[in-house]
N, CA and C atoms as an extended XYZ file, in Angstrom:
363
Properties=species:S:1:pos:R:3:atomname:S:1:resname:S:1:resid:I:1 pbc="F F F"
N       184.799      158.369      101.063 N   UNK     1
C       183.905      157.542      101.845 CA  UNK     1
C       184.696      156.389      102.456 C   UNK     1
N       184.638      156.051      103.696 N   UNK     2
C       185.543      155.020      104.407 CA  UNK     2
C       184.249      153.535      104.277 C   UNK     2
N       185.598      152.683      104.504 N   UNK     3
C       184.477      151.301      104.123 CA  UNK     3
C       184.643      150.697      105.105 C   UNK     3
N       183.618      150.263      105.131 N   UNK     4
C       183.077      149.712      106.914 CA  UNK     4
C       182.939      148.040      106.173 C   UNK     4
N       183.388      147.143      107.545 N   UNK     5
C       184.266      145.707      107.205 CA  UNK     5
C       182.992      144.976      107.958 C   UNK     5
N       181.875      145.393      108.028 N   UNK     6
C       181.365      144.478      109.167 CA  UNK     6
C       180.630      143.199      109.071 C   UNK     6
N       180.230      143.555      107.588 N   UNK     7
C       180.141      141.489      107.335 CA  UNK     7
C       181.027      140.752      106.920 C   UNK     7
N       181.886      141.302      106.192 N   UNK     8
C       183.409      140.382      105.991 CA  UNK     8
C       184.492      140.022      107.074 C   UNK     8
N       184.035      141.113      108.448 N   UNK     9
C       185.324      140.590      109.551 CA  UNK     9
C       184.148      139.134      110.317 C   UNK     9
N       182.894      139.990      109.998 N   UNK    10
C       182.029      138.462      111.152 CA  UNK    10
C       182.273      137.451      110.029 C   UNK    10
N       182.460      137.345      109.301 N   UNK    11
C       182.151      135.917      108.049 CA  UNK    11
C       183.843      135.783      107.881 C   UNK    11
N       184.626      136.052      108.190 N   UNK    12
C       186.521      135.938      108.567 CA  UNK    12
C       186.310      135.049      109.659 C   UNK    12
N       185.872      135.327      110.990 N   UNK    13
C       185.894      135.358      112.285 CA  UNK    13
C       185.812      134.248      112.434 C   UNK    13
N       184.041      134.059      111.920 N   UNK    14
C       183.701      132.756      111.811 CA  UNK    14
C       183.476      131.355      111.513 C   UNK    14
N       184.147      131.996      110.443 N   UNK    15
C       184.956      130.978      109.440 CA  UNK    15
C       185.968      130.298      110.428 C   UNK    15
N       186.742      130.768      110.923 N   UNK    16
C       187.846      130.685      112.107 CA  UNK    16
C       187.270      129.432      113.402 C   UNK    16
N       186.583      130.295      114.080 N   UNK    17
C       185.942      130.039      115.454 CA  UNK    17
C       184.976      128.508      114.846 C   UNK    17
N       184.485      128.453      113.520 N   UNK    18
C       183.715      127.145      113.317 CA  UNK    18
C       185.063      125.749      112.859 C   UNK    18
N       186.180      126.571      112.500 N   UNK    19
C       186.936      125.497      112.258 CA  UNK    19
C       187.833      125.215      113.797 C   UNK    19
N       187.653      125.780      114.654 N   UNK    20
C       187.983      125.493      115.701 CA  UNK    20
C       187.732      125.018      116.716 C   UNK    20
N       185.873      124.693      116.129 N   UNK    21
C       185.333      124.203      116.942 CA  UNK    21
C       185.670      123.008      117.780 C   UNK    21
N       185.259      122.108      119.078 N   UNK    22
C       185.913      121.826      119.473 CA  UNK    22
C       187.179      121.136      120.211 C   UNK    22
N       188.106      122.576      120.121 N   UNK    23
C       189.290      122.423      120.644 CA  UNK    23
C       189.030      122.646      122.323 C   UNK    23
N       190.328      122.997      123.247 N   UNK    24
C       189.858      123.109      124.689 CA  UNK    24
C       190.552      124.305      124.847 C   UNK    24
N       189.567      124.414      125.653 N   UNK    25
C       190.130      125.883      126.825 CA  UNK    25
C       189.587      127.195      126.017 C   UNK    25
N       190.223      128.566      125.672 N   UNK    26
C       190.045      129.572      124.900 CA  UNK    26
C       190.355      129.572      123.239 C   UNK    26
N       191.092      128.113      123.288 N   UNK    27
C       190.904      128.019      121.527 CA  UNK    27
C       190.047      127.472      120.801 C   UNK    27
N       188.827      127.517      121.036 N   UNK    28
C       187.526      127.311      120.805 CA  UNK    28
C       186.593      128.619      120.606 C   UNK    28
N       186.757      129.686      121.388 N   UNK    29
C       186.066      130.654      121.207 CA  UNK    29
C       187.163      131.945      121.383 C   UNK    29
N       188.157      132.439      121.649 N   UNK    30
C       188.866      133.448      121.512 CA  UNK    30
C       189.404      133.682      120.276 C   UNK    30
N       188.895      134.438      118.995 N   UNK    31
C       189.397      134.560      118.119 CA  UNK    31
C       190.817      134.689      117.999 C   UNK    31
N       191.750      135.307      118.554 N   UNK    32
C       192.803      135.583      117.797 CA  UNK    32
C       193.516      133.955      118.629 C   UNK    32
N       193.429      133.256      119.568 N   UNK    33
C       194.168      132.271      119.919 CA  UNK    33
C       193.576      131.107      118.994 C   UNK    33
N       192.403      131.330      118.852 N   UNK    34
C       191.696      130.205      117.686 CA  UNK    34
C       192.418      130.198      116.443 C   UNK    34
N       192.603      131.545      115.890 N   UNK    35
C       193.447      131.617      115.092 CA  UNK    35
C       194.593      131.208      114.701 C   UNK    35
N       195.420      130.994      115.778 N   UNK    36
C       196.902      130.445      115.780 CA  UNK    36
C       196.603      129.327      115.722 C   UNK    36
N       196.141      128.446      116.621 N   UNK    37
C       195.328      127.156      116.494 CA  UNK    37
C       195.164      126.803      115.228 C   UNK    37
N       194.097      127.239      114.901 N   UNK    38
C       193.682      126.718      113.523 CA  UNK    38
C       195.429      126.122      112.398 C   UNK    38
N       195.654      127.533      112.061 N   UNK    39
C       196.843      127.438      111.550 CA  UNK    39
C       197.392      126.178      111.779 C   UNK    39
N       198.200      126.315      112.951 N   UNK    40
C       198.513      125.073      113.628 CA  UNK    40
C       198.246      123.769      113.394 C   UNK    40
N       197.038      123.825      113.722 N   UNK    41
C       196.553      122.341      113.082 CA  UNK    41
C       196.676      122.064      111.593 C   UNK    41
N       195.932      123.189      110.729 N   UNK    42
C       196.161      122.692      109.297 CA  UNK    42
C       197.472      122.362      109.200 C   UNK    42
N       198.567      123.258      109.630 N   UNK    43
C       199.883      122.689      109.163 CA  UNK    43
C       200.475      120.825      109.413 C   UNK    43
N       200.125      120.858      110.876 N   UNK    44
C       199.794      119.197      111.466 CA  UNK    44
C       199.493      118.245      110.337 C   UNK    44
N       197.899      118.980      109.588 N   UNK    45
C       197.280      118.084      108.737 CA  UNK    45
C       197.823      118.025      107.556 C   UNK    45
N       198.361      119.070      107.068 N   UNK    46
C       199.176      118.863      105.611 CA  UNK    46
C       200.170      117.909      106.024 C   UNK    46
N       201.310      118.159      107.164 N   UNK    47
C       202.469      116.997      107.357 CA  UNK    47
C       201.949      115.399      107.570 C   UNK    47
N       201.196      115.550      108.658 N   UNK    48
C       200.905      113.996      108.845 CA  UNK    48
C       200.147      113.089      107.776 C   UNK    48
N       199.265      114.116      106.651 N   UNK    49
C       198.538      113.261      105.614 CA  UNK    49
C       199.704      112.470      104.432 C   UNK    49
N       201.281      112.906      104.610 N   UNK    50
C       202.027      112.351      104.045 CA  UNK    50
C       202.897      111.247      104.932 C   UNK    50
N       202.673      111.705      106.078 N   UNK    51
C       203.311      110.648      107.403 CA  UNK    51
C       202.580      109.732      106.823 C   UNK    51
N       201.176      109.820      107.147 N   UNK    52
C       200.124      108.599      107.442 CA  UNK    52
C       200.673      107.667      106.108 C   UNK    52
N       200.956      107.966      104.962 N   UNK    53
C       201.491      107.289      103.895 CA  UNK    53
C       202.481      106.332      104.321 C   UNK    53
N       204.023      106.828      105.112 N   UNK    54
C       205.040      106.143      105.045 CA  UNK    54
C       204.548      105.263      106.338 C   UNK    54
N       203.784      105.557      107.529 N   UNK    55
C       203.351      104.812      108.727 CA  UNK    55
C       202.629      103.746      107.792 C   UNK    55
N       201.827      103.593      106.918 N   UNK    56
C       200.902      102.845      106.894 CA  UNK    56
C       201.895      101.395      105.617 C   UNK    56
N       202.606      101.850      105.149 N   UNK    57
C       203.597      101.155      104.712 CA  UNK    57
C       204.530      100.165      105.525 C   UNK    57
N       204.646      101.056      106.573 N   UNK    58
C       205.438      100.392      107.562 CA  UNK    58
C       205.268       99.139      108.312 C   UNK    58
N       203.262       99.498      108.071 N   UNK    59
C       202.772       98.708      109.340 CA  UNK    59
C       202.380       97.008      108.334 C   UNK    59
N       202.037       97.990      106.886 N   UNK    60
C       201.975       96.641      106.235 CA  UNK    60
C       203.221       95.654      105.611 C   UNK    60
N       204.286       95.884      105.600 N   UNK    61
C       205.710       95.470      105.940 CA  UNK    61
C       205.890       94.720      106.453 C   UNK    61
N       205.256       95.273      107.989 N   UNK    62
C       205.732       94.462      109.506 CA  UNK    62
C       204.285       93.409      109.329 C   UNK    62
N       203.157       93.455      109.307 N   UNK    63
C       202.588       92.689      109.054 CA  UNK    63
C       202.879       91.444      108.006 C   UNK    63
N       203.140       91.625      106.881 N   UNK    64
C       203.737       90.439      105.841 CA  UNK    64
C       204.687       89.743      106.301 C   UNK    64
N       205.675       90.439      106.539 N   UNK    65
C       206.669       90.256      107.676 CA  UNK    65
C       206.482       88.839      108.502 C   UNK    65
N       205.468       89.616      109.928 N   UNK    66
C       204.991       88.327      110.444 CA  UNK    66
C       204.402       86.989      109.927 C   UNK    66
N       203.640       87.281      109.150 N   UNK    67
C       202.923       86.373      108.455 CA  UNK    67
C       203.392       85.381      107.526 C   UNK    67
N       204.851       85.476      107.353 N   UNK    68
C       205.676       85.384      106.049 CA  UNK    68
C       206.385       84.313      107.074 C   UNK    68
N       206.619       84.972      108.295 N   UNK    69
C       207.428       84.086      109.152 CA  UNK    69
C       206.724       82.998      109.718 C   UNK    69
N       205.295       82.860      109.972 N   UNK    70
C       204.563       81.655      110.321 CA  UNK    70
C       204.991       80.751      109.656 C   UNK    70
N       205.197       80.972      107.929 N   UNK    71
C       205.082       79.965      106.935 CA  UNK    71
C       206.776       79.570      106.778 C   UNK    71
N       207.363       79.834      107.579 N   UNK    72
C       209.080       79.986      107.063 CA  UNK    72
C       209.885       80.769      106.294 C   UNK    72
N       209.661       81.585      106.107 N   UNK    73
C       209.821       82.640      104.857 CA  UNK    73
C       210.241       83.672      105.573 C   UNK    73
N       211.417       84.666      104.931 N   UNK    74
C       211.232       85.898      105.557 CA  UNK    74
C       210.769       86.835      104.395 C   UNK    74
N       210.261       88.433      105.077 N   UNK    75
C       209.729       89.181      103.985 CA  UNK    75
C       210.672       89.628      102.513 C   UNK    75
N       211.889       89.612      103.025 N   UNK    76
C       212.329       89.795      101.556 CA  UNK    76
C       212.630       88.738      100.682 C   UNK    76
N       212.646       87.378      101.538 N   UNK    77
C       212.548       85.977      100.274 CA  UNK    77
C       211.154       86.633       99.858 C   UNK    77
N       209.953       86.265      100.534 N   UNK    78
C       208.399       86.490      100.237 CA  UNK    78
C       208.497       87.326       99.003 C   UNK    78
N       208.792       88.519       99.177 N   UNK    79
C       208.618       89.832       98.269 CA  UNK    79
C       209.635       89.429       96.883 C   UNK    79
N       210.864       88.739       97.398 N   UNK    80
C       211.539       88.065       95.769 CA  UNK    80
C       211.081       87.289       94.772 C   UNK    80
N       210.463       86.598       96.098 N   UNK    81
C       209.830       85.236       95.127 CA  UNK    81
C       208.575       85.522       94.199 C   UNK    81
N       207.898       86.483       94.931 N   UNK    82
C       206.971       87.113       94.168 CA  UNK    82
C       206.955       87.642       93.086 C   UNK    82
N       208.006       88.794       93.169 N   UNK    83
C       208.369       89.453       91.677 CA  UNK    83
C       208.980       88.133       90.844 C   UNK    83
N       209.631       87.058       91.181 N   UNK    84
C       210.428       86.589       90.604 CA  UNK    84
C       209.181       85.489       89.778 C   UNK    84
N       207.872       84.980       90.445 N   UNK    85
C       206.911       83.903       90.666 CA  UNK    85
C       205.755       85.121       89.104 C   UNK    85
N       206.046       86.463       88.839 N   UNK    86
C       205.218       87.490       88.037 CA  UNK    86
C       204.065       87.702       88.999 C   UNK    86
N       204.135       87.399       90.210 N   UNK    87
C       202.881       87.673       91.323 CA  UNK    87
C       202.675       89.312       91.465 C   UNK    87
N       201.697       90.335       91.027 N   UNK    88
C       201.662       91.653       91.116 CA  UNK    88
C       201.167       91.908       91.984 C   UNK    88
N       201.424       91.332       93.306 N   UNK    89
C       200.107       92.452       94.582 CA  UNK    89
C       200.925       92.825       95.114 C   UNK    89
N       200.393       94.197       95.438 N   UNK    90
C       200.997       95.204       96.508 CA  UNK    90
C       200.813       95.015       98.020 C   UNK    90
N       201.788       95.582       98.488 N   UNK    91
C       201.598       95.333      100.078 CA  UNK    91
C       200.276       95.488      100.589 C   UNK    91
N       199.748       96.587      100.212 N   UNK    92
C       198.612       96.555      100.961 CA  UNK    92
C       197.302       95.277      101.140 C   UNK    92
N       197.308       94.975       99.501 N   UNK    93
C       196.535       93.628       99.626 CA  UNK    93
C       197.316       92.494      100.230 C   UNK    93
N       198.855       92.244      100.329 N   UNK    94
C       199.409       91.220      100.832 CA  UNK    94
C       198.821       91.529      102.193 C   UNK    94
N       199.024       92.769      103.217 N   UNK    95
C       198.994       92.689      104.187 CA  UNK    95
C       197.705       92.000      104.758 C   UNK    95
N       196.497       92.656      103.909 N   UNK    96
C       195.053       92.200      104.191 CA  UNK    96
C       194.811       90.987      104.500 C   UNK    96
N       195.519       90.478      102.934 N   UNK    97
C       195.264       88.691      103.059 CA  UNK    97
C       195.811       88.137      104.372 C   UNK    97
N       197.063       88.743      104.563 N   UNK    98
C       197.964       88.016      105.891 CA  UNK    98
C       197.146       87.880      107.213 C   UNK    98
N       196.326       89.123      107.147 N   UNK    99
C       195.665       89.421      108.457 CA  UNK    99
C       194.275       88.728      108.460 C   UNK    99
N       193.224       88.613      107.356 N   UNK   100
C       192.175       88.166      107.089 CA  UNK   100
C       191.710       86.497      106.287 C   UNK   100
N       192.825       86.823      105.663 N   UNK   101
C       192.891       85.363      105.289 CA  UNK   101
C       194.077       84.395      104.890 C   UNK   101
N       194.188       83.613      106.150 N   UNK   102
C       195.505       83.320      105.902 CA  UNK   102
C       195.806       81.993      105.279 C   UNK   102
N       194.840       81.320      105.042 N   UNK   103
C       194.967       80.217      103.683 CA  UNK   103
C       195.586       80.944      102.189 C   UNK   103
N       194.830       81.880      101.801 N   UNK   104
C       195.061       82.850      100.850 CA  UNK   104
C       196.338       82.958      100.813 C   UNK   104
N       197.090       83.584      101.427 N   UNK   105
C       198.252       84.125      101.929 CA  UNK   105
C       199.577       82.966      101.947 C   UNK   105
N       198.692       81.756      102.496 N   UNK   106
C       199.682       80.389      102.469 CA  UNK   106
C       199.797       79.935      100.774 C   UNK   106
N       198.822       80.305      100.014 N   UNK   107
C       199.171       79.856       98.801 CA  UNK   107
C       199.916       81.125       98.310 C   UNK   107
N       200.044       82.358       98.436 N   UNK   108
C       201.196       83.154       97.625 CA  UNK   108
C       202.135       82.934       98.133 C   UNK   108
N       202.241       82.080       99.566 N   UNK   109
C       203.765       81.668       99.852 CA  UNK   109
C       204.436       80.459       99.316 C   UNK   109
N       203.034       80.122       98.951 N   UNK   110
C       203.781       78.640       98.081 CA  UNK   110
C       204.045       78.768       96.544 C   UNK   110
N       203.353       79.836       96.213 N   UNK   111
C       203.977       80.724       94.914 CA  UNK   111
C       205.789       81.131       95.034 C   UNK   111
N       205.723       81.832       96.031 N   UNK   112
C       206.782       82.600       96.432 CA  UNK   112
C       208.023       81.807       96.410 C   UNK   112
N       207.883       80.355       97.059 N   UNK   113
C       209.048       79.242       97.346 CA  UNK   113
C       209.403       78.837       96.059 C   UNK   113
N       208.194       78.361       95.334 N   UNK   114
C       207.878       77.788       93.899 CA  UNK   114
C       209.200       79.012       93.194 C   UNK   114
N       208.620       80.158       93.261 N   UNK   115
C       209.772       80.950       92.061 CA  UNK   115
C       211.002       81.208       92.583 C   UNK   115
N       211.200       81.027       93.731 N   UNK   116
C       212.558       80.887       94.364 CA  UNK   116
C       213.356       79.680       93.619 C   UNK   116
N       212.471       78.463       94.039 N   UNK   117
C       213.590       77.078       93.489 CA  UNK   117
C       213.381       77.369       92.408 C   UNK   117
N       212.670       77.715       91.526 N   UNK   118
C       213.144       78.010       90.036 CA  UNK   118
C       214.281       79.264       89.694 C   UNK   118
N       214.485       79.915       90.265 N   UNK   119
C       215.169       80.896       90.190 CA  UNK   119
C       216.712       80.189       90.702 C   UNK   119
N       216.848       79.841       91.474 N   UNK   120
C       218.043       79.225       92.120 CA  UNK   120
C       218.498       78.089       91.248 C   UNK   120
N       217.550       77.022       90.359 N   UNK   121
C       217.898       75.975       89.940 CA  UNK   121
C       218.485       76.025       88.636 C   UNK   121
């Protein structure tokens, strides 16, 4: 007896054609180019969900960075004085504060100086 595929190729297909939904031109509805597509993209999405990690590091860096420099400081005094001051925040909350609140931010820099001259003296 031969076995006939005909709800498992439409429920394949469509599985496909709904994750492709939309894209432009024939990779939206031409199965087998949707197909490559698809692929395509997931691969995109597996790489860049580890990009987006080192980008978003970057950006909070360059942000402290700036912010570090309003007050006189550059980011790697900032980031010394910190570890050196037992201050535990991570970039990401440094960056926040830098951007949202920058009184906040002026007192971990006055932390930051604080464990410097102790460190130096």
């Amino acid at each position: 007896m031969r076995v006939k595929r005909g709800h498992n190729r439409v429920q394949r297909r469509k599985k496909i054609l709904t994750l492709a939904k939309g894209y432009f031109l024939t990779k939206h509805n031409a199965y087998r180019v949707a197909k490559l597509q698809v692929e395509r993209s997931l691969l995109f999405a597996f790489r860049d969900r580890r990009t987006r990690k080192r980008t978003m590091r970057r950006l909070w860096i360059t942000r402290i960075n700036a912010a570090a420099r309003l007050f006189g400081m550059s980011y790697s005094q900032l980031m010394a004085g910190l570890k050196v001051a037992g201050c535990d925040v991570d970039r990401k909350v440094l960056a926040d504060l830098a951007v949202r609140d920058r009184e906040g931010f002026g007192d971990l820099v006055k932390l930051a100086k604080k464990g410097l001259a102790a460190k130096t003296a």
